[in-house]
MIZA-130188 format. One record per residue (C-alpha): residue number from 0; residue in three letters; x, y, z. Coordinates in steps of 0.2 Angstrom, whole numbers, plus 5000, padded with zeros to 4 digits. Each point is the difference from the previous one (the first is absolute). Example, Ala and Ser with C-alpha at 12.3 -4.5 7.8 and 13.67 -1.06 7.14 Angstrom:
% residues 2
+-----+---------+------+------+------+
: num : residuo :    X :    Y :    Z :
+-----+---------+------+------+------+
:   0 :     ALA : 5062 : 4978 : 5039 :
:   1 :     SER : 5006 : 5017 : 4997 :
+-----+---------+------+------+------+
This chain:
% residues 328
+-----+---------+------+------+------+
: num : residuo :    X :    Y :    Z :
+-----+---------+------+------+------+
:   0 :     UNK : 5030 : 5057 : 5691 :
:   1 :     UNK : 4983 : 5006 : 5009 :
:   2 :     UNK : 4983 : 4992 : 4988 :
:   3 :     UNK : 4997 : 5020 : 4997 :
:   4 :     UNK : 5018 : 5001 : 4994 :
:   5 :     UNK : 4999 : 4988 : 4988 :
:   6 :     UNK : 4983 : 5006 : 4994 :
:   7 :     UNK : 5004 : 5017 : 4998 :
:   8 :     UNK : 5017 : 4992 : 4989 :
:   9 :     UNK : 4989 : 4990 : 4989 :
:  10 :     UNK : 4989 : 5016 : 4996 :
:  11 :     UNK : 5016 : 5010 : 4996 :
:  12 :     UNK : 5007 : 4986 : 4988 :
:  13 :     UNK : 4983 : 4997 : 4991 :
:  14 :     UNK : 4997 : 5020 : 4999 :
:  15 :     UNK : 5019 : 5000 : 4991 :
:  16 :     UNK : 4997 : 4986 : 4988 :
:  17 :     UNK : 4983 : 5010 : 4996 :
:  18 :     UNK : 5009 : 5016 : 4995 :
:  19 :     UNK : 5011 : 4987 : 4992 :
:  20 :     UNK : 4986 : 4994 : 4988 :
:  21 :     UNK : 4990 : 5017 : 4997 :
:  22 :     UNK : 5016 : 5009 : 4994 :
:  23 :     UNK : 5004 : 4985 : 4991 :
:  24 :     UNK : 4983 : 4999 : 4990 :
:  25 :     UNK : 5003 : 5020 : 4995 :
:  26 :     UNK : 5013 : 4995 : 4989 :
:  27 :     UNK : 4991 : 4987 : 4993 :
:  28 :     UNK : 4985 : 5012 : 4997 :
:  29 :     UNK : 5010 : 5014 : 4993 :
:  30 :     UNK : 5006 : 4986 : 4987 :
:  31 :     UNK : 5018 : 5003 : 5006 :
:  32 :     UNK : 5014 : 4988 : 5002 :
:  33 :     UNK : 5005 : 4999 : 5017 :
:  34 :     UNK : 5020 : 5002 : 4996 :
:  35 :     UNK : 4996 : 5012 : 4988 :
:  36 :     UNK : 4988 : 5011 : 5014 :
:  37 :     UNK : 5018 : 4999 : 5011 :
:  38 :     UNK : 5014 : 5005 : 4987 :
:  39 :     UNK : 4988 : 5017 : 4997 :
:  40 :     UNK : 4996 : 5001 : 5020 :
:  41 :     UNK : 5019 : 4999 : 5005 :
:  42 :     UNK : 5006 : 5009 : 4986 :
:  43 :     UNK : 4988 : 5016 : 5003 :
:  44 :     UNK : 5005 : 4999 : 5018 :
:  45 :     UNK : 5017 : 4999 : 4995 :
:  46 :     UNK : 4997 : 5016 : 4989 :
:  47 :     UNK : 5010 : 4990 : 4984 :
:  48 :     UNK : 4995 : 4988 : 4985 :
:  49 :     UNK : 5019 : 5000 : 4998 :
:  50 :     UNK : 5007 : 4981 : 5003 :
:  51 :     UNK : 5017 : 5003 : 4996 :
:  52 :     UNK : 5015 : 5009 : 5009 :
:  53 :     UNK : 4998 : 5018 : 5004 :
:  54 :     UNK : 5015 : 5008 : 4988 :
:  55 :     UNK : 4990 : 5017 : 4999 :
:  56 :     UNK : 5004 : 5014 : 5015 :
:  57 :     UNK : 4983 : 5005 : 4992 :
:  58 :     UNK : 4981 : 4996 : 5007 :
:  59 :     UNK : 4984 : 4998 : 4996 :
:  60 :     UNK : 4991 : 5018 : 4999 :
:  61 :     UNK : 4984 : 4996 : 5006 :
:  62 :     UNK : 4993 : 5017 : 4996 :
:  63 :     UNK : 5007 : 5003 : 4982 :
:  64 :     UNK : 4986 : 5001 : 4988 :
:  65 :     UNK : 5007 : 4987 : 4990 :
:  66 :     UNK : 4990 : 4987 : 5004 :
:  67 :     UNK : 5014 : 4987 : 4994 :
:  68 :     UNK : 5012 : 5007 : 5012 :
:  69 :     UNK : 4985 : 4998 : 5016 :
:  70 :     UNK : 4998 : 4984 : 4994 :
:  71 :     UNK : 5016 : 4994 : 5004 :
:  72 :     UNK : 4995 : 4998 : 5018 :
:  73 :     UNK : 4981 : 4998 : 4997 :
:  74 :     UNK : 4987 : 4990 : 4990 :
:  75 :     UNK : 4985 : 4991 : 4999 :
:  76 :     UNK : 4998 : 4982 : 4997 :
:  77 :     UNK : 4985 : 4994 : 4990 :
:  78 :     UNK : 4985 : 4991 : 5008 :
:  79 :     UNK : 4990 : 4991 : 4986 :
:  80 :     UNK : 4988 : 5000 : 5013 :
:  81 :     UNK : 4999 : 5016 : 5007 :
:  82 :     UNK : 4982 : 5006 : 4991 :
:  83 :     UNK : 4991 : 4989 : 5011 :
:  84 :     UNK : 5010 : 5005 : 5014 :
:  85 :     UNK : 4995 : 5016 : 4996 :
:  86 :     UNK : 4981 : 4999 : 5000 :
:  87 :     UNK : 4999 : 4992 : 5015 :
:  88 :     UNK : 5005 : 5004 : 5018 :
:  89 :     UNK : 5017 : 5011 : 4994 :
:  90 :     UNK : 5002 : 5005 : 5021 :
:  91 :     UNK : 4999 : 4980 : 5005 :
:  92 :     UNK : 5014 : 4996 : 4987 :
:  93 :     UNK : 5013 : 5015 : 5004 :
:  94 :     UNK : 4996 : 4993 : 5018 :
:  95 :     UNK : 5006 : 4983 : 4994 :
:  96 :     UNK : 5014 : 5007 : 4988 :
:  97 :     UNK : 5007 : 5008 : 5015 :
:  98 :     UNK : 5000 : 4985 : 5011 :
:  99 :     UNK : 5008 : 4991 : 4987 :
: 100 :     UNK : 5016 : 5012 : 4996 :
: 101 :     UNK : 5001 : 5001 : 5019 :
: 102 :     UNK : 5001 : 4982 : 4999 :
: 103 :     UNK : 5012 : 4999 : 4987 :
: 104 :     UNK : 5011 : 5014 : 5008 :
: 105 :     UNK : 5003 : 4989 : 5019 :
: 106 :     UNK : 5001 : 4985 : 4990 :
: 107 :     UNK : 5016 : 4989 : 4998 :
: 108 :     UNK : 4998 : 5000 : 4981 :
: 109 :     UNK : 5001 : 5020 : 5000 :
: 110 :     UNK : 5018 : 4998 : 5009 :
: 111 :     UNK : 5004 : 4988 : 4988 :
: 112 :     UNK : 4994 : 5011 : 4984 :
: 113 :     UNK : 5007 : 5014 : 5010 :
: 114 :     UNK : 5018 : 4994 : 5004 :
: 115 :     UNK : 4999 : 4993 : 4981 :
: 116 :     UNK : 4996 : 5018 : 4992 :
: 117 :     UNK : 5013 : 5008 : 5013 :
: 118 :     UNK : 5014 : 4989 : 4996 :
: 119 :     UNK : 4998 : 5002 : 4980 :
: 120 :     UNK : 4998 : 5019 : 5003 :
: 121 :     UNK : 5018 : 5001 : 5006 :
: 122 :     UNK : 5012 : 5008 : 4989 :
: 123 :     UNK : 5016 : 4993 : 4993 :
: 124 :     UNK : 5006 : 5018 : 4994 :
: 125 :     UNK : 5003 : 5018 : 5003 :
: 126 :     UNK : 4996 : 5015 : 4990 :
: 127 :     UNK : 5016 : 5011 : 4995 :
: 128 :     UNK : 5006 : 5012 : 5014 :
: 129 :     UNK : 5009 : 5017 : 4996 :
: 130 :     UNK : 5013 : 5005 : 5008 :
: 131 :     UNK : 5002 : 5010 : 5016 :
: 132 :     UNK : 5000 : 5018 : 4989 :
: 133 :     UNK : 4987 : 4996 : 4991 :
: 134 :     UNK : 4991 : 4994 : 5015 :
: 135 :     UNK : 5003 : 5017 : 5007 :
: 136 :     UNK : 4995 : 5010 : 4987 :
: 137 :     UNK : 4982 : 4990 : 5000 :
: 138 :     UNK : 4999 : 5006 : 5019 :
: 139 :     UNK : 5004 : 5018 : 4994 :
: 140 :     UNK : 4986 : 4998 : 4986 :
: 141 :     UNK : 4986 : 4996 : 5013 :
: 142 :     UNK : 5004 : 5012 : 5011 :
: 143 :     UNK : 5001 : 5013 : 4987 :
: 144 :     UNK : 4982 : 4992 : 4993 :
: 145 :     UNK : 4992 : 5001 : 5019 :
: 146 :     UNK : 5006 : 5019 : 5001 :
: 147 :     UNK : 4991 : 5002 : 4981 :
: 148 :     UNK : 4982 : 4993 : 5004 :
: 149 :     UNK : 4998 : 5009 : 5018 :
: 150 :     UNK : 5005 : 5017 : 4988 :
: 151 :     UNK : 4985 : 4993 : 4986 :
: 152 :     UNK : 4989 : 4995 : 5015 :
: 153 :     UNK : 5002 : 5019 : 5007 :
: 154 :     UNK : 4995 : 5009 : 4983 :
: 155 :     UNK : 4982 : 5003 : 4995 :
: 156 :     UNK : 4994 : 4995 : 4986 :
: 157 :     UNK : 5009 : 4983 : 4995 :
: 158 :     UNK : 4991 : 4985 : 4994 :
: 159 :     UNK : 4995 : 4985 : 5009 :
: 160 :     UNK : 5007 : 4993 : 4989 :
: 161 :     UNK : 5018 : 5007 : 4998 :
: 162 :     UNK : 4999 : 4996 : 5021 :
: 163 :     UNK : 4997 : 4981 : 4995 :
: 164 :     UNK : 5011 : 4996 : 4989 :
: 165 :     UNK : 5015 : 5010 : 5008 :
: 166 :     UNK : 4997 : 4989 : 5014 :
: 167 :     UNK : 4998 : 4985 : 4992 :
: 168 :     UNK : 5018 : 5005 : 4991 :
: 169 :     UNK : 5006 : 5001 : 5017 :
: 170 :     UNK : 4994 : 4986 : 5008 :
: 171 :     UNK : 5009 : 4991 : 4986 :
: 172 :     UNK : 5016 : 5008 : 5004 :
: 173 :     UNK : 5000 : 4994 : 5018 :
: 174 :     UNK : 4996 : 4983 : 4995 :
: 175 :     UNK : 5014 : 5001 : 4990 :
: 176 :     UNK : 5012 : 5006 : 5012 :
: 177 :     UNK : 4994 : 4988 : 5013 :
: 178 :     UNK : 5002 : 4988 : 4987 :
: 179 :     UNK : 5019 : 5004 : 5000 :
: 180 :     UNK : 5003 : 5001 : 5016 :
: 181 :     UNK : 4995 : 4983 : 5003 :
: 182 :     UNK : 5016 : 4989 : 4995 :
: 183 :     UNK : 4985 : 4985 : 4999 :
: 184 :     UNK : 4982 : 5010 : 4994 :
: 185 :     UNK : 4993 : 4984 : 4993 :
: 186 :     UNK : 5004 : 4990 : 5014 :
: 187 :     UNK : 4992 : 5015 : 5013 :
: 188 :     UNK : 4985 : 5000 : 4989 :
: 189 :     UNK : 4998 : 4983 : 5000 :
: 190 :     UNK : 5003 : 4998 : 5019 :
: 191 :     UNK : 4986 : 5012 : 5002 :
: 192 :     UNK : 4989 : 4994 : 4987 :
: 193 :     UNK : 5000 : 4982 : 5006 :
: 194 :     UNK : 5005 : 4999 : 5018 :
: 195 :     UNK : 5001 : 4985 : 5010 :
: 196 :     UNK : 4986 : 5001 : 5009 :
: 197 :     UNK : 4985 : 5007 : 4987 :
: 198 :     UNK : 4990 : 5005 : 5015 :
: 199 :     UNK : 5003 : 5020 : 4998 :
: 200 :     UNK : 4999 : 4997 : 4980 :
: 201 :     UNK : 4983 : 4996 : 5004 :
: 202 :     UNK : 4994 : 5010 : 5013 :
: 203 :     UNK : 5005 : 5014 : 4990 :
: 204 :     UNK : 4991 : 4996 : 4982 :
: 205 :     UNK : 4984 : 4998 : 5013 :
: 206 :     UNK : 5003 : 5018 : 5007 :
: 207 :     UNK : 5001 : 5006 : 4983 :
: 208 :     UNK : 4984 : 4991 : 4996 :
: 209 :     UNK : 4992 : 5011 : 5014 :
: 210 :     UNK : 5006 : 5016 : 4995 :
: 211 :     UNK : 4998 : 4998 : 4981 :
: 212 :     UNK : 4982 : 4992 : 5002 :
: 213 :     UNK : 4998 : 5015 : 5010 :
: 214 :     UNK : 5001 : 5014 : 4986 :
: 215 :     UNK : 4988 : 4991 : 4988 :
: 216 :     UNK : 4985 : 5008 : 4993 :
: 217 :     UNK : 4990 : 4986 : 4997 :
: 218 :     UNK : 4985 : 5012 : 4994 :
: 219 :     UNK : 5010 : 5007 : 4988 :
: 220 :     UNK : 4993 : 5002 : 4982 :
: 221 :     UNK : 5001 : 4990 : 4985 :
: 222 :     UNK : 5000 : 5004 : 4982 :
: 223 :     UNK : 4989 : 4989 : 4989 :
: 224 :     UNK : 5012 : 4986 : 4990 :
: 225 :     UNK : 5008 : 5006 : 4985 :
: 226 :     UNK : 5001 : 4989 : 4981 :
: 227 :     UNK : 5013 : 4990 : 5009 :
: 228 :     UNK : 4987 : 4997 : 5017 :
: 229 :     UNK : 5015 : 5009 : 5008 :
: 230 :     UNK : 4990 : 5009 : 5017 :
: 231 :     UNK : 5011 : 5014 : 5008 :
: 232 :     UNK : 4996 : 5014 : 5013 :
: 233 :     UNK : 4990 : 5016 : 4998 :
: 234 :     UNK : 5015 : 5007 : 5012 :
: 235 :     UNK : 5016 : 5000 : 4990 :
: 236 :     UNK : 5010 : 5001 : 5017 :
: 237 :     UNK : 4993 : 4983 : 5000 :
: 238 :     UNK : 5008 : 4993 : 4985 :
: 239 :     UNK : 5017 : 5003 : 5007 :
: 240 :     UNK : 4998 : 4989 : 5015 :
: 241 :     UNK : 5010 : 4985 : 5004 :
: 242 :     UNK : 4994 : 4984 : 4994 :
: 243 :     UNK : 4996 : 4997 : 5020 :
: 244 :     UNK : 4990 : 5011 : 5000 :
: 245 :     UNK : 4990 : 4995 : 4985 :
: 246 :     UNK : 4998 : 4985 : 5008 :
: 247 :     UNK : 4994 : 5004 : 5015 :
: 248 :     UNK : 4987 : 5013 : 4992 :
: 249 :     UNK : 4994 : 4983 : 4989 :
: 250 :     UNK : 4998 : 4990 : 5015 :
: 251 :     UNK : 4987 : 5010 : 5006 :
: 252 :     UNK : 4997 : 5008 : 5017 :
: 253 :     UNK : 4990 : 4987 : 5009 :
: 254 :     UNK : 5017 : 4987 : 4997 :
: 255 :     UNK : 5013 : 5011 : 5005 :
: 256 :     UNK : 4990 : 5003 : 5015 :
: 257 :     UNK : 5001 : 4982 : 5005 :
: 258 :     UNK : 5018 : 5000 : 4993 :
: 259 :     UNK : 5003 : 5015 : 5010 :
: 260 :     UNK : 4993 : 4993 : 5018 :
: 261 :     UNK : 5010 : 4984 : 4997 :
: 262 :     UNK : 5017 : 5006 : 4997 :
: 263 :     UNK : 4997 : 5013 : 5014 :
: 264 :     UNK : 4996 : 4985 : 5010 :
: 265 :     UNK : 5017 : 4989 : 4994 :
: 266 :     UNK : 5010 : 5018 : 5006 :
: 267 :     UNK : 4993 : 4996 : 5018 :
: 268 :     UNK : 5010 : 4984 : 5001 :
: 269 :     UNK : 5013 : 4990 : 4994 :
: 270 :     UNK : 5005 : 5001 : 4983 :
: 271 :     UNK : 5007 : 4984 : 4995 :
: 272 :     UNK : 4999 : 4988 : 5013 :
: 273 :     UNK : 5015 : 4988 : 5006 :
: 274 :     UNK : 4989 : 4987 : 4999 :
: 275 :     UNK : 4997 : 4997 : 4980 :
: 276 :     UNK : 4987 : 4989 : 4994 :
: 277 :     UNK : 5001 : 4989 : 4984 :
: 278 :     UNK : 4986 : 5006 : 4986 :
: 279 :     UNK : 4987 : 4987 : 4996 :
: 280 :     UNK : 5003 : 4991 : 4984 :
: 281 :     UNK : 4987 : 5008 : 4986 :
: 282 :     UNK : 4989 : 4986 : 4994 :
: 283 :     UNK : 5008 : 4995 : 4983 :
: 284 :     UNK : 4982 : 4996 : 4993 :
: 285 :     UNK : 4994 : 5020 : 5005 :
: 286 :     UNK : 5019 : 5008 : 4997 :
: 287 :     UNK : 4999 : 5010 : 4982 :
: 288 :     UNK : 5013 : 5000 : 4988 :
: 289 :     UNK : 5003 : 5019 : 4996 :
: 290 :     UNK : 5006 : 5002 : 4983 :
: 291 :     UNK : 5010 : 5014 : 4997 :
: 292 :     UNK : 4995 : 5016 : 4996 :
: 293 :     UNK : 5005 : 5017 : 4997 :
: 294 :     UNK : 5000 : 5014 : 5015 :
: 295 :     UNK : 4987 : 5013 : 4996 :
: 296 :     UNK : 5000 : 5016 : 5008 :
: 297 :     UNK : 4991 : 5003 : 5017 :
: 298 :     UNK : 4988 : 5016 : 4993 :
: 299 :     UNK : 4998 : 5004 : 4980 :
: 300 :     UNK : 5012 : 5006 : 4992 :
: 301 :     UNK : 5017 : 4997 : 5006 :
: 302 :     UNK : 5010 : 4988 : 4987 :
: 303 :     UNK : 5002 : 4981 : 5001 :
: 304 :     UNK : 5018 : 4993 : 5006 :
: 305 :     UNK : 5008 : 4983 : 5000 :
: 306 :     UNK : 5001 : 4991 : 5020 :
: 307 :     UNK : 5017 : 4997 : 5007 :
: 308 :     UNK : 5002 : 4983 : 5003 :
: 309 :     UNK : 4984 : 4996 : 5007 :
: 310 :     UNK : 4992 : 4984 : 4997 :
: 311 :     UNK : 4982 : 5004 : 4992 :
: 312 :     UNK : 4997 : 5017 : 4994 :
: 313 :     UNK : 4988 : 5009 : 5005 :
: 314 :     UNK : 4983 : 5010 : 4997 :
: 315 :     UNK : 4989 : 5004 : 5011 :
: 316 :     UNK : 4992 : 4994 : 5019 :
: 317 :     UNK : 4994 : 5001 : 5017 :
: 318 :     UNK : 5020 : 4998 : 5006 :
: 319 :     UNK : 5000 : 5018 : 4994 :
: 320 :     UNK : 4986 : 5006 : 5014 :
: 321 :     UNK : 5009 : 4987 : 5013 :
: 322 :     UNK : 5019 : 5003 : 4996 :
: 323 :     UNK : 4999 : 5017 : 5007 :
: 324 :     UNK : 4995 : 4992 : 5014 :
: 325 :     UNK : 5021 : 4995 : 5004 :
: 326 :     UNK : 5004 : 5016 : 4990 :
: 327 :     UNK : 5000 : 4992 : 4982 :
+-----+---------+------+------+------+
């Protein structure tokens, strides 16, 4: 090996124990323990706080206002920390939260959570299955459904609303007939939920990132706080977006910017690398013991629910500007 070689290796090794330390020392300055930081990154990515074996056909609605139901797949750890963070240089630190889920994410501890969380997902059950009548009587339903909304959808004068919730009916119908045409649902579910290789898992909660973030009105309006220091939008369209969304809009512009130019960056290339690094130790003298704490809701006023399983409960934190970044 040439002297420049082995210059140029020694850069490269000390660049990546650099990035090493600096997303290390975010954690620490978020007063976050780091294993508590990975079980809400990988879970986020994964889209389920769910630990257990997946025995319902039936998924997280992301979209549904209720904000119990979004916050199957997504939530917000608390940073005791994050007020400082806050005050100070908020682009430096996404830039550094960034680097440390990607990190995390090609690291061998990820595929060691990953395979973990994927084995105790897998289901040891079936839901009930009709039989071949009924099956075909469910086929005969949608299709008479289909026929009905693109009949409303023709006449003048019927609600938006009507529209929604016909399709929503329907959308539900087809689930449940796909459900029953599958003689293993749970097992299909949970094959695409938590395939082998995470690497399209990812990728696509990062492109969901990007299109989400891309929607948000980070000048929209705010009401002054109420008794209860709830804050909501002036806009009431507002009040009705997913807890993602919320999120993002909290984060602020100038973050998702940085968010938004790094995980356009990480789309480039490879996703999860073959070769996986192991993640620095946390110092145990700067690690913080996170007490548990009840999940509070993203924006105002949506109502408190109990974590699934999670090992700290959570409040609030800069995780909530930076998980995006991987599609939290």
């Amino acid at each position: 090996m040439t002297y420049k070689k082995t210059t140029a290796l020694l850069l490269l090794t000390s660049l990546f124990f650099c990035a090493f330390k600096t997303a290390e020392n975010i954690i620490q300055r978020l007063g976050m323990n780091q294993e508590n930081a990975n079980y809400f990154i990988l879970s986020n990515l994964i889209g389920s706080f769910e630990t257990g074996p997946m025995e319902s056909t039936a998924e997280a609605d992301e979209s549904a206002e209720d904000s119990y139901q979004q916050m199957k797949s997504f939530r917000i750890p608390y940073a005791r920390l994050l007020p400082a963070i806050v005050k100070g240089d908020k682009a430096e630190a996404a830039r550094e939260l960034c680097a440390y889920i990607k990190m995390y994410v090609n690291s061998s501890d990820f595929m060691d959570d990953y395979k973990k969380r994927r084995e105790a997902a897998k289901p040891t059950s079936e839901p009930w299955r009709p039989d071949a009548d009924m099956i075909e009587g469910q086929r005969k339903s949608v299709k008479d459904m289909e026929k009905q909304l693109a009949d409303l959808k023709k006449q003048k004068g019927i609600s938006p609303e009507i529209i929604t919730a016909f399709e929503k009916s329907l959308k539900d119908q087809k689930n449940n007939l796909a459900d029953w045409e599958d003689p293993h649902p749970n097992l299909t579910r949970w094959e695409k939920s938590y395939p082998e290789n995470p690497a399209p898992v990812v990728k696509q909660r990062l492109q969901d990132y990007l299109a989400l973030a891309a929607t948000v009105d980070f000048n929209a309006a705010l009401m002054a706080p109420d008794k209860y220091k709830r804050v909501k939008f002036v806009n009431p369209a507002y009040e009705k977006k997913p807890l993602k969304w919320k999120a993002c809009f909290r984060a602020g512009k100038e973050v998702n910017d940085v968010v938004t130019a790094f995980v356009k960056e990480w789309l480039k290339g490879e996703i999860i690398s073959d070769v996986k690094s192991k993640m620095p130790a946390q110092n145990p003298e700067a690690a913080v013991t996170v007490q548990k704490k009840e999940q509070v809701p993203i924006v105002s006023n949506e109502p408190r629910a109990d974590s699934v399983n999670n090992p700290v409960k959570e409040k609030k934190s800069l995780l909530n500007k930076l998980k995006k970044a991987t599609g939290f």
